[in-house]
C-alpha positions as CSV (number, residue, x, y, z in Angstrom):
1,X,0.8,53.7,14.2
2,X,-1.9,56.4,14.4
3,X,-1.3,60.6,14.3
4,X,-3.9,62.9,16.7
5,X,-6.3,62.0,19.9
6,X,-9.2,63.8,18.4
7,X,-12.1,61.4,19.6
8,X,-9.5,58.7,19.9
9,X,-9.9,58.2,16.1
10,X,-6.8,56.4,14.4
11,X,-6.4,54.6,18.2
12,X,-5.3,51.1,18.4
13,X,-8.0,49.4,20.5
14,X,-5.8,48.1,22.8
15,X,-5.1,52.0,23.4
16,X,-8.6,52.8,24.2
17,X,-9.0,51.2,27.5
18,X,-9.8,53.0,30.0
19,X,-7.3,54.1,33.1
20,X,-8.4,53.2,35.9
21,X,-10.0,56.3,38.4
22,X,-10.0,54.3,41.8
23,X,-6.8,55.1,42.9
24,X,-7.0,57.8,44.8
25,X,-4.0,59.0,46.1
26,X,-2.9,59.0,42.0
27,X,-5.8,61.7,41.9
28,X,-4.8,63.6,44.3
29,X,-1.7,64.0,42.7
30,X,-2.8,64.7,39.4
31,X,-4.6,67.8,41.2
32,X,-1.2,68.7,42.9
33,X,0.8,68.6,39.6
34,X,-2.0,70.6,37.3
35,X,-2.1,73.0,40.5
36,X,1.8,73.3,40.6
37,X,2.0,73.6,36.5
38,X,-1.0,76.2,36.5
39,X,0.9,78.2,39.2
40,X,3.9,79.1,36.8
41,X,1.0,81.0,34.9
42,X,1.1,84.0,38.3
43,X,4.4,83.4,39.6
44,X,8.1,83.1,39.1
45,X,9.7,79.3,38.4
46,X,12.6,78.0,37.3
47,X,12.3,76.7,33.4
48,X,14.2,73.8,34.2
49,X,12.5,72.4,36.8
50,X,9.2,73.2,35.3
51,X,10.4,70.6,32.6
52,X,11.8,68.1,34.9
53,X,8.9,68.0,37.1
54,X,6.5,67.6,34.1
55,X,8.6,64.2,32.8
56,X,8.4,62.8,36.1
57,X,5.1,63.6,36.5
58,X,3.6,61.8,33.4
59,X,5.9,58.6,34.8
60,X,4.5,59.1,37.7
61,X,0.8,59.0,36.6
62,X,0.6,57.6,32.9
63,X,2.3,54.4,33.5
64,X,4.8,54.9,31.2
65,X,8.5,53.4,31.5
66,X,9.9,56.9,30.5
67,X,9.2,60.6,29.7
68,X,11.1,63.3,27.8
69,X,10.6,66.3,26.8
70,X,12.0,68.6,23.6
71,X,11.4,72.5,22.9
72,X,12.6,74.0,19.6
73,X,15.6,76.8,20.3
74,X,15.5,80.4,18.3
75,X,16.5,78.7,15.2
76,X,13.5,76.5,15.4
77,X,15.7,73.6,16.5
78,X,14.5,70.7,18.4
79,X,16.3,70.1,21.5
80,X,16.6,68.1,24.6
81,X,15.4,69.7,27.9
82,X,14.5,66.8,30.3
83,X,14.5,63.1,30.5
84,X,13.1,61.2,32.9
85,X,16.0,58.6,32.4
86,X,18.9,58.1,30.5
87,X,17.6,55.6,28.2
88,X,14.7,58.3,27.1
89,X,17.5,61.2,26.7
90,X,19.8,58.8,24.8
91,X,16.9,58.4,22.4
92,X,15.5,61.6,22.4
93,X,19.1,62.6,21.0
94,X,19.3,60.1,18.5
95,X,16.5,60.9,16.8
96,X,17.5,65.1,16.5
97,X,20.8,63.6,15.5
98,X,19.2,61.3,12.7
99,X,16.4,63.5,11.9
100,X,13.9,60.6,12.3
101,X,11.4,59.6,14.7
102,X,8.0,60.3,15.6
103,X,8.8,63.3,18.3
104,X,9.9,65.0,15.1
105,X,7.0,64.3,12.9
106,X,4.9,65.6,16.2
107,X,6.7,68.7,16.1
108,X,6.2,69.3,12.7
109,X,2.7,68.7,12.4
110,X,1.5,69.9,15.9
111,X,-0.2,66.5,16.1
112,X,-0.2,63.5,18.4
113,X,2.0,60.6,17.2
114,X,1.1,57.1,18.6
115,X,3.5,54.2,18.0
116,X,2.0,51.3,20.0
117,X,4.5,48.8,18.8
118,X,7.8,49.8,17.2
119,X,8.6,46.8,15.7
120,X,5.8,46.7,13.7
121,X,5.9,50.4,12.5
122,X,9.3,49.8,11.9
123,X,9.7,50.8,8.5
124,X,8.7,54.4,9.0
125,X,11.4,55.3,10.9
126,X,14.1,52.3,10.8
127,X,17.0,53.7,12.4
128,X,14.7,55.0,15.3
129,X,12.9,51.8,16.3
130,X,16.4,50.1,16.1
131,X,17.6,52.0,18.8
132,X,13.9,52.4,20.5
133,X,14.6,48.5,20.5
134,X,17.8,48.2,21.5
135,X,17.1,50.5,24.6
136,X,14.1,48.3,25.6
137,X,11.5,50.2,24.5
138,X,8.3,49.0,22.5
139,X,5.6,52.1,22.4
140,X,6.6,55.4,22.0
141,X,3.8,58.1,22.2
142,X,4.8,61.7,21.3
143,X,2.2,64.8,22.0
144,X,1.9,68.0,20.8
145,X,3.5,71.2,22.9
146,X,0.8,73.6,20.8
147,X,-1.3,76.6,21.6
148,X,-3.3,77.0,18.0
149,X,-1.1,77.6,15.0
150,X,2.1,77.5,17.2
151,X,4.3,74.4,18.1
152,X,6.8,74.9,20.4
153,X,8.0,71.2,20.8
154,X,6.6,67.7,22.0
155,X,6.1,65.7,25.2
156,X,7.4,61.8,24.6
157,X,6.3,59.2,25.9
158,X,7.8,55.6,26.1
159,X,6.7,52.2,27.4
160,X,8.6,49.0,27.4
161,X,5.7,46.9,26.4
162,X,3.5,47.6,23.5
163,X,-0.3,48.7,23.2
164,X,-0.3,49.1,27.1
165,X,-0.6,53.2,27.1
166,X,-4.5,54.0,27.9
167,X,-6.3,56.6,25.5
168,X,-7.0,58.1,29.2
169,X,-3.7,58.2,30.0
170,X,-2.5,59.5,26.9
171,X,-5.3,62.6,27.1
172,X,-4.4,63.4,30.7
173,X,-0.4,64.0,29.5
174,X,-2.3,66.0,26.4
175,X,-3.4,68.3,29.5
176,X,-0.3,68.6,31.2
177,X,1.6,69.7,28.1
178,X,-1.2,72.2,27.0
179,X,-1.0,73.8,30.6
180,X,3.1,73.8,30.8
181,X,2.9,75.4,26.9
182,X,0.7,77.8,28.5
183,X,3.1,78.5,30.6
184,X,5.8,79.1,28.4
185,X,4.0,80.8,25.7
186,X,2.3,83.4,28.9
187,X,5.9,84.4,30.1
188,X,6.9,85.2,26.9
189,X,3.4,87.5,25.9
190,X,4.1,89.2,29.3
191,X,7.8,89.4,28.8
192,X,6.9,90.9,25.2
193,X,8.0,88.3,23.0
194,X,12.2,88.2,22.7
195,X,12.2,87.1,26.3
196,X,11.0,83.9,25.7
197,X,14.0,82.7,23.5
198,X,16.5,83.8,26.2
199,X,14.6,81.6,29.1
200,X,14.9,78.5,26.5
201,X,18.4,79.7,25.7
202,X,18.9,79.8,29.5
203,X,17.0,76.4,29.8
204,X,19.1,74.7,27.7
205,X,22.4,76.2,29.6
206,X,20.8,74.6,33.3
207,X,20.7,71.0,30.9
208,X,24.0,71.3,30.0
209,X,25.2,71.9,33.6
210,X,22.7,69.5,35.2
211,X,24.1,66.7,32.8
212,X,28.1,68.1,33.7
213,X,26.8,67.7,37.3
214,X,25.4,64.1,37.2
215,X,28.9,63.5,35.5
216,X,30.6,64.3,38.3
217,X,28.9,62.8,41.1
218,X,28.4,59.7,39.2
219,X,32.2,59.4,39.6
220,X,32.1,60.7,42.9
221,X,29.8,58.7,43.9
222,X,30.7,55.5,42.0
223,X,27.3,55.3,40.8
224,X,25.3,55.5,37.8
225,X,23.9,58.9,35.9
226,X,20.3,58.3,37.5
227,X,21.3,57.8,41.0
228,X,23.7,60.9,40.7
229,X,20.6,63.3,39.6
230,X,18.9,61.6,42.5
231,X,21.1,63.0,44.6
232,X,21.0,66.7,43.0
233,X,16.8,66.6,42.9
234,X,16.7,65.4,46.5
235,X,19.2,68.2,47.5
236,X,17.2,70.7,45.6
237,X,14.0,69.7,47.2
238,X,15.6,69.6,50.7
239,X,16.8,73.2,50.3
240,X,14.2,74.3,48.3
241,X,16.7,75.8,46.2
242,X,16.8,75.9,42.4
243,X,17.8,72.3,40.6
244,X,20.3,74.4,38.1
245,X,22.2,76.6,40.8
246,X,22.6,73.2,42.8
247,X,24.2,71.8,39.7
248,X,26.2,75.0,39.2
249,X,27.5,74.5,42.5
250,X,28.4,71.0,42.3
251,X,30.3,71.4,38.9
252,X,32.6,75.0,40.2
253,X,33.4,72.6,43.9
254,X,31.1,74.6,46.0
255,X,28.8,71.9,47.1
256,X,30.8,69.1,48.4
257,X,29.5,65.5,48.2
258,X,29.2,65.3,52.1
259,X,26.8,68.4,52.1
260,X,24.4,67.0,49.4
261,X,24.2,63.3,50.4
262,X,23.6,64.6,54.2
263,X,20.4,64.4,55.1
């Protein structure tokens, strides 16, 4: 286990390999997602979606098995805002629950946490890599959501397979979580300051509703919590409406399952 990037000192070798650069559609979207997080810097967006597009994003180009995210509330804390599956969200919880884990520490100390095998690095944080374990996950990687002396919560990372993560890959989701804490951290200097809680306070609200929402359509549905938030982000997209008020909508019977499995 090793704390901080900094000039990939305290990285397991088998960390340091590079990712590989000749894939070039994964380029091109790594332009489109810095582009689309950069945006919320000028323009309006939607907190919750913000978040949920940054965890699928660092699945999408890290070549991780799983992505979370965590924000501290205005009591300072630590709380679940987006998971790019269950078995990350499940965890994620567990360890705010327990108080252990290395998202925590990361939050704490506004540095990078690297856990490239948990059960080795077990006996840090037992009842965390118990349940890392038990959930099928090997590496967990937690980085820093920090503008100087201010932490606002961490990007997590988790793989299935140990020492796999890349020190590239692990620097380019560094850079995404800088530019979204930029983001959050510009909206509340132009907001002048108090703002800033109410958006996370809001945030948290669209989670709840989000998760009430997958609840039902899951059992609508007959399927599982992933494929029912499928359905909602696919809606969303194909509306362009807002991922929250879709939720909203499902949960108070005004979006029938018809209307948003219709394509």
């Amino acid at each position: 286990m090793a704390d901080g990037l900094s000039g990939g000192e305290g990285v397991d070798s088998t960390v340091g390999r590079e990712m590989s650069t000749t894939d070039d559609g994964r380029e091109e979207r790594l332009a489109d997602i810095f582009v689309t997080l950069a945006d919320t810097l000028v323009s309006d967006f939607d907190i919750a979606d913000l978040f949920n597009d940054l965890a699928g994003a660092c699945v999408e180009l890290l070549d991780v098995s799983a992505a979370g995210l965590m924000l501290a509330d205005p009591r300072g804390q630590l709380r679940v805002m987006a998971s790019s599956s269950e078995r990350a969200r499940v965890l994620e919880l567990m360890e705010i629950q327990n108080d252990e884990g290395p998202c925590l520490v990361c939050h704490a100390t506004g540095a990078a946490v690297i856990v490239d095998d948990v059960a080795v690095d077990r006996d840090r944080w037992p009842t965390f890599a118990a349940e890392a374990l038990g959930l099928g996950f090997r590496a967990a990687y937690a980085l820093p959501m920090r503008l100087r002396d201010e932490s606002i919560g961490a990007l997590n990372l988790f793989h299935h397979d140990p020492g796999t993560v890349t020190l590239a890959a692990l620097r380019i989701g560094q850079g995404l979580a800088d530019i979204a804490t930029i983001a959050i951290l510009q909206r509340r200097a132009l907001e002048r300051g108090h703002e800033l809680n109410d958006q996370l306070q809001e945030a948290l609200n669209s989670r709840i509703v989000i998760e009430q929402a997958k609840g039902v359509l899951a059992e609508r549905l007959k399927s599982d919590m992933p494929t029912a938030f499928g359905a909602l982000r696919n809606y969303a997209r194909r509306t362009n409406s807002r991922l929250s008020d879709v939720a909203r909508a499902v949960v108070a019977g005004e979006l029938s399952v018809q209307r948003l499995t219709d394509r």
